[in-house]
C-alpha positions, 0 to 999 in steps of 0.5 A: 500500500502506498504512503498516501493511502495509509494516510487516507485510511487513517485519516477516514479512521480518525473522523469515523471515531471522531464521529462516534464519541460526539454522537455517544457525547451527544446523546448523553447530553441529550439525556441529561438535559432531558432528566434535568428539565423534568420537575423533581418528584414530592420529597414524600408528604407526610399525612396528617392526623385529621384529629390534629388541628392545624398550627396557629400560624395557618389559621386565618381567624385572628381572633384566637 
């Protein structure tokens, strides 16, 4: 094989995996970019005892 047709190949070799690790970058950007822009889930609400009366602070009747 001639000098210049190694080269060639090599050159062709270089952009195909050049090619690969941005499309393999780019997805996985694209999924974290995806993950990022979806709002997060509860922290996990605790129930509340319908016995209990709610705090002072959140009742709206000033005259207690």
């Amino acid at each position: 094989m001639t000098e210049a047709g190694g080269r060639r190949r090599r050159l062709r070799r270089w952009v195909v995996v050049t090619w690969a690790v941005a499309v393999a970058v780019g997805g996985g950007v694209t999924l974290w970019l995806q993950d990022s822009a979806e709002p997060q889930g509860p922290y996990g609400r605790q129930e509340q005892d319908p016995s209990q009366s709610p705090a002072p602070l959140l009742w709206l009747d000033e005259s207690r």
